[in-house]
MIDOSE-1310 file (N, C-alpha, C; in nm, 2 decimals, decimal comma, always signed):
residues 126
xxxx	-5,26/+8,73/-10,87/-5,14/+8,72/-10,95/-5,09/+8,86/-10,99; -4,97/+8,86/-11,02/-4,91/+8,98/-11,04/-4,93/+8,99/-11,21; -4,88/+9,11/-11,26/-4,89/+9,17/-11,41/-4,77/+9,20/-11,41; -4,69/+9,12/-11,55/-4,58/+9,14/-11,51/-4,53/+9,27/-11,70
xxxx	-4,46/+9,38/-11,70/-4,47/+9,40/-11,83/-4,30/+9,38/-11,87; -4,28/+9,35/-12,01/-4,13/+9,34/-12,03/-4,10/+9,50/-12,14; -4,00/+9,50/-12,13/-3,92/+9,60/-12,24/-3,82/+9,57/-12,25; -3,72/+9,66/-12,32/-3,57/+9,66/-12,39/-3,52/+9,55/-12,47
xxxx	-3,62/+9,51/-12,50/-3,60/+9,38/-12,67/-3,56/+9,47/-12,82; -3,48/+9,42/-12,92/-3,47/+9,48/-13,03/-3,33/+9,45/-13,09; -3,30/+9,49/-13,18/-3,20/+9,42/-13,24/-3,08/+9,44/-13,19; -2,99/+9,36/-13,22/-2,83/+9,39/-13,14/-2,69/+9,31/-13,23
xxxx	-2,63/+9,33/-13,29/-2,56/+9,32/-13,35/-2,40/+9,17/-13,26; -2,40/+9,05/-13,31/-2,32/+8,99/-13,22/-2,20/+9,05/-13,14; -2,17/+9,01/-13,03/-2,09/+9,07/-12,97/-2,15/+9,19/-12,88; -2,25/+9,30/-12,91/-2,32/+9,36/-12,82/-2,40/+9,35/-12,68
xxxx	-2,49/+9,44/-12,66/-2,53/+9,40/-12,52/-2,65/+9,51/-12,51; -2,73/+9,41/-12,47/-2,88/+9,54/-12,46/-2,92/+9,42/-12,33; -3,01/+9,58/-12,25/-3,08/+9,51/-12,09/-3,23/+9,53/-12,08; -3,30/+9,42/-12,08/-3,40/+9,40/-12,07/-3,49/+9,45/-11,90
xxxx	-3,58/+9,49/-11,90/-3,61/+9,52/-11,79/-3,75/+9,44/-11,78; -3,81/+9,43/-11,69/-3,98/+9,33/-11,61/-4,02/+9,43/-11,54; -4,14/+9,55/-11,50/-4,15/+9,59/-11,43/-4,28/+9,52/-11,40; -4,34/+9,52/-11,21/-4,43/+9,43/-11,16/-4,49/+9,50/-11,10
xxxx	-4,64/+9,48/-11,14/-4,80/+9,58/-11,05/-4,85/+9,44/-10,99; -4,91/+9,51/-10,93/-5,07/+9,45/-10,89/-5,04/+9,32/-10,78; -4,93/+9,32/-10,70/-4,84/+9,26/-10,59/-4,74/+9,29/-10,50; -4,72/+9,24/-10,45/-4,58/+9,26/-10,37/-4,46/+9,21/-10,40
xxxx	-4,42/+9,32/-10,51/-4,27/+9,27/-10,54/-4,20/+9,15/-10,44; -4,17/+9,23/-10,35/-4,12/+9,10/-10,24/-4,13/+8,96/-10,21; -4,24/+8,95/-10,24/-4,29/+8,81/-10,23/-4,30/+8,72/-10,35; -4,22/+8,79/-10,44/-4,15/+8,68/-10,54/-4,01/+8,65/-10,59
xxxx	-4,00/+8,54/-10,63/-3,82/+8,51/-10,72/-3,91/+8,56/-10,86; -3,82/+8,61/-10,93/-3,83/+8,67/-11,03/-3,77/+8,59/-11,13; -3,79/+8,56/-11,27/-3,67/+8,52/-11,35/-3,69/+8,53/-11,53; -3,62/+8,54/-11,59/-3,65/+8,53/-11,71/-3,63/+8,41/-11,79
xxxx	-3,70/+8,34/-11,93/-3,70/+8,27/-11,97/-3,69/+8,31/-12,14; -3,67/+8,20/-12,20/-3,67/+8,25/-12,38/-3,70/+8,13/-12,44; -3,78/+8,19/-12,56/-3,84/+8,08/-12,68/-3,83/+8,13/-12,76; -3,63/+8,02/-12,81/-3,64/+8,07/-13,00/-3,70/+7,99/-13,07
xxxx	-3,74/+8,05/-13,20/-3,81/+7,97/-13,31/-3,79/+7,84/-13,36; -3,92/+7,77/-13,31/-3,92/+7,58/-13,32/-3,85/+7,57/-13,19; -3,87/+7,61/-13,09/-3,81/+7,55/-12,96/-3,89/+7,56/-12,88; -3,86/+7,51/-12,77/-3,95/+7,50/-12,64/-3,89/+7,64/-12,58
xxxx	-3,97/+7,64/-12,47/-3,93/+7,75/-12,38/-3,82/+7,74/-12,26; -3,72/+7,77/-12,26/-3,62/+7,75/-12,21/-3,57/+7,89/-12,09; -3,56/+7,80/-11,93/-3,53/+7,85/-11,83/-3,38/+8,00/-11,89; -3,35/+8,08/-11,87/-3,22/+8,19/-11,85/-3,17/+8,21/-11,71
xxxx	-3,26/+8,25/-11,61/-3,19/+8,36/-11,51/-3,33/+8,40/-11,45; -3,28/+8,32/-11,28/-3,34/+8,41/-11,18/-3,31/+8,43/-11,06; -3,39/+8,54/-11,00/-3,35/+8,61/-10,85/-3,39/+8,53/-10,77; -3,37/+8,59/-10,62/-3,44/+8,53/-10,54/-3,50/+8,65/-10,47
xxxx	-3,59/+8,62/-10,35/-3,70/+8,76/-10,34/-3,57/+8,88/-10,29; -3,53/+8,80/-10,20/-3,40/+8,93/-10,12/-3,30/+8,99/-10,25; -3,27/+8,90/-10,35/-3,17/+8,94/-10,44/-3,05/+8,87/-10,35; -3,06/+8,74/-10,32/-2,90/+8,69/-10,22/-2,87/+8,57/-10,33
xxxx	-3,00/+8,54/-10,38/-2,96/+8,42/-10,46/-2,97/+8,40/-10,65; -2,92/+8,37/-10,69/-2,91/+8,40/-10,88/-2,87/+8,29/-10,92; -2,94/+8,23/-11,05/-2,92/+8,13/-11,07/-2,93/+8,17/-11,26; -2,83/+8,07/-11,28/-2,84/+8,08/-11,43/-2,83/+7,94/-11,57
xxxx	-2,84/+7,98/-11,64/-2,87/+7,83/-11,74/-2,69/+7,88/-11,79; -2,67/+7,76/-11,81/-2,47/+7,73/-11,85/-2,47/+7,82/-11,99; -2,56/+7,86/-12,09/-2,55/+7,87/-12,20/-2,57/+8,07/-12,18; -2,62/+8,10/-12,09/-2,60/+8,24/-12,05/-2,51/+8,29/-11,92
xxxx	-2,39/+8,20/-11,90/-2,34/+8,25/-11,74/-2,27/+8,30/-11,81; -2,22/+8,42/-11,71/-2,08/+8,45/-11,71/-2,10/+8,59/-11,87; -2,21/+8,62/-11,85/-2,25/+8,71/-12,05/-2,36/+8,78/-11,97; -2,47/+8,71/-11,92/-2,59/+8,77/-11,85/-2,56/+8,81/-11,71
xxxx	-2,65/+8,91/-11,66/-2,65/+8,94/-11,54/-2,80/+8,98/-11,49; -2,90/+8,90/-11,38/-2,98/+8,93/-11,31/-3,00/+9,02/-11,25; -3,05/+9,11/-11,18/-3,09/+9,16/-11,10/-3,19/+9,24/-11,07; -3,24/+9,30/-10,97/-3,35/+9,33/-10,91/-3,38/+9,48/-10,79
xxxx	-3,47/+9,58/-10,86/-3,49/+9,72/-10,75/-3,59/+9,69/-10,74; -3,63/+9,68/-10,58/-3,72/+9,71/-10,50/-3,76/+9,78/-10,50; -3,73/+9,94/-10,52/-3,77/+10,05/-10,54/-3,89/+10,08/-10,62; -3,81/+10,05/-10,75/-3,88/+10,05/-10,91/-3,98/+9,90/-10,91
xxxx	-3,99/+9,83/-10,83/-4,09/+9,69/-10,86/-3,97/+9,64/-11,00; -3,91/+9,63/-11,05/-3,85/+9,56/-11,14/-3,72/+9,50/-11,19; -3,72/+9,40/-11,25/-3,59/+9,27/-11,27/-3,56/+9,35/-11,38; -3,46/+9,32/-11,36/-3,34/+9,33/-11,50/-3,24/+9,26/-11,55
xxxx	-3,21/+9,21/-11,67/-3,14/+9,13/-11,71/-3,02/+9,19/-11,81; -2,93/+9,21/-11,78/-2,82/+9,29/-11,83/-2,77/+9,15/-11,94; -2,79/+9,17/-12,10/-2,72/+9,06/-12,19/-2,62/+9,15/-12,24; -2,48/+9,06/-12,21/-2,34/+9,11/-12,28/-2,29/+9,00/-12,41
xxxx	-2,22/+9,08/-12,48/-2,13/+8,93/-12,56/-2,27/+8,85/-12,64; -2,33/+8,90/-12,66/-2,41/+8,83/-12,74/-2,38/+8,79/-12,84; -2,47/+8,63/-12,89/-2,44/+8,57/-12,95/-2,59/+8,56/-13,05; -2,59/+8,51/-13,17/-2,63/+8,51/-13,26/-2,77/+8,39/-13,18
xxxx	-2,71/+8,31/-13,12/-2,81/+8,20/-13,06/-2,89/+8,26/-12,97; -2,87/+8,38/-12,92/-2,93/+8,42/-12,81/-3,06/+8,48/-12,85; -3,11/+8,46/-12,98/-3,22/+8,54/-13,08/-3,34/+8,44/-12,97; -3,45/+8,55/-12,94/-3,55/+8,47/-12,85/-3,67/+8,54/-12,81
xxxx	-3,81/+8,53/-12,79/-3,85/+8,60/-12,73/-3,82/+8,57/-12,61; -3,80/+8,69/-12,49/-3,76/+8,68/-12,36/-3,86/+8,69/-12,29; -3,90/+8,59/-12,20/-4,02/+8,64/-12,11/-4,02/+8,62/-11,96; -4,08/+8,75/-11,87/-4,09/+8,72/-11,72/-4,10/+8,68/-11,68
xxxx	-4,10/+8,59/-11,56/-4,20/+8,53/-11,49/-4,15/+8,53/-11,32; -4,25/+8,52/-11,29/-4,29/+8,54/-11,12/-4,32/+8,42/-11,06; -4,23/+8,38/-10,91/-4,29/+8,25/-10,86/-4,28/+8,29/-10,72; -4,40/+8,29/-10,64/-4,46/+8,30/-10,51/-4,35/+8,21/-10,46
xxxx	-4,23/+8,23/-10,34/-4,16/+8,14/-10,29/-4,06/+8,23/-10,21; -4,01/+8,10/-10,10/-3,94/+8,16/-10,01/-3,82/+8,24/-10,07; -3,73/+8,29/-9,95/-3,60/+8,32/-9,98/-3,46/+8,25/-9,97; -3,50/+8,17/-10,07/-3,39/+8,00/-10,08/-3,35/+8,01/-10,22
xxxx	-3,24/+7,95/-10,19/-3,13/+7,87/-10,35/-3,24/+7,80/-10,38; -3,30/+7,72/-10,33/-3,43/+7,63/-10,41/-3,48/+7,73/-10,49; -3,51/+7,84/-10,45/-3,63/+7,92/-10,54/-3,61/+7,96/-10,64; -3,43/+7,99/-10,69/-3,45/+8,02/-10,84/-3,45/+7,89/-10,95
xxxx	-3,48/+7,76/-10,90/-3,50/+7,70/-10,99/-3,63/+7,70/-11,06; -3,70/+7,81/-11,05/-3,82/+7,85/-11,14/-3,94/+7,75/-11,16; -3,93/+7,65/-11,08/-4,05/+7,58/-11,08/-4,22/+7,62/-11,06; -4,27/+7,60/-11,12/-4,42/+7,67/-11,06/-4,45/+7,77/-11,11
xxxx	-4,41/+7,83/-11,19/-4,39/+7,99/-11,22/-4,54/+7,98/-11,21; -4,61/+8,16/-11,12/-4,73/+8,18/-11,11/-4,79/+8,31/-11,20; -4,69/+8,37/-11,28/-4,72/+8,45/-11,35/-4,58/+8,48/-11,51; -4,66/+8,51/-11,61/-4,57/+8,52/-11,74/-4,61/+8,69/-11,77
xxxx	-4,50/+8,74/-11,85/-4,53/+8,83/-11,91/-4,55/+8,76/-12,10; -4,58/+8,92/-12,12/-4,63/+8,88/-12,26/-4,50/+8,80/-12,38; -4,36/+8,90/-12,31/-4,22/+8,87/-12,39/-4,22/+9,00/-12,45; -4,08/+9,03/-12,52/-4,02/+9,08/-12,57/-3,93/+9,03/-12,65
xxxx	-3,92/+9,08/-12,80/-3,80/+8,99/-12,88/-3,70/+9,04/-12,91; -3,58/+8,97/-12,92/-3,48/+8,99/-12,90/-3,38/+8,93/-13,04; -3,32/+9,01/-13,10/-3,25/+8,96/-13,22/-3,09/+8,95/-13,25; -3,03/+8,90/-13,29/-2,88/+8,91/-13,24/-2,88/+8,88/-13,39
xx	-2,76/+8,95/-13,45/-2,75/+8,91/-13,62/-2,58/+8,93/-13,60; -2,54/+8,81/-13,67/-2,44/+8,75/-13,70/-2,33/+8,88/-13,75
């Protein structure tokens, strides 16, 4: 399994925009869809936004489209999640995760995730 670490969590004032980055050891970048997920307080953990290994495919949850933006260097081993227009709801910890899987539209549906990062939190004030 891969180690996945998160950064760029911290406060942000509504309407703002801070970008979260995942960087990934101890695998082959390539050989995963990437995606991030969040768990606000008293809630379950809820899917955001993922890649696919090439970066052809992106998939996102209706409550972050069109505000968030995925993406992914192969270079750097790491995902990034560009949040705009933030919203006060968007308070969450954010966390990585990694899923061993082809290079298909199926794959950002994040099923199976085989690896989590620790998270990073993320605060949006009204």
């Amino acid at each position: 399994q891969v180690q996945l670490g998160e950064s760029g969590g911290g406060l942000a004032q509504a309407g703002g925009s801070l970008r979260l980055s995942c960087v990934v050891s101890g695998g082959s970048f390539s050989a995963y869809t990437m995606g991030w997920f969040r768990q606000a307080p008293g809630k379950e953990r809820e899917f955001v936004a993922a890649i696919s290994r090439s970066g052809g495919y992106t998939g996102y949850a209706g409550s972050v489209k069109d505000r968030f933006i995925i993406s992914r260097d192969s270079a750097k081993n790491t995902v990034l999640l560009q949040m705009n227009s933030l919203k006060p709801e968007d308070t969450a910890v954010y966390y990585c995760a990694a899923k061993l899987a082809p290079d298909t539209w199926e794959s950002v549906s994040m099923a199976g995730v085989n690896s989590w990062g620790k998270g990073t939190l993320v605060t949006v004030s009204s």
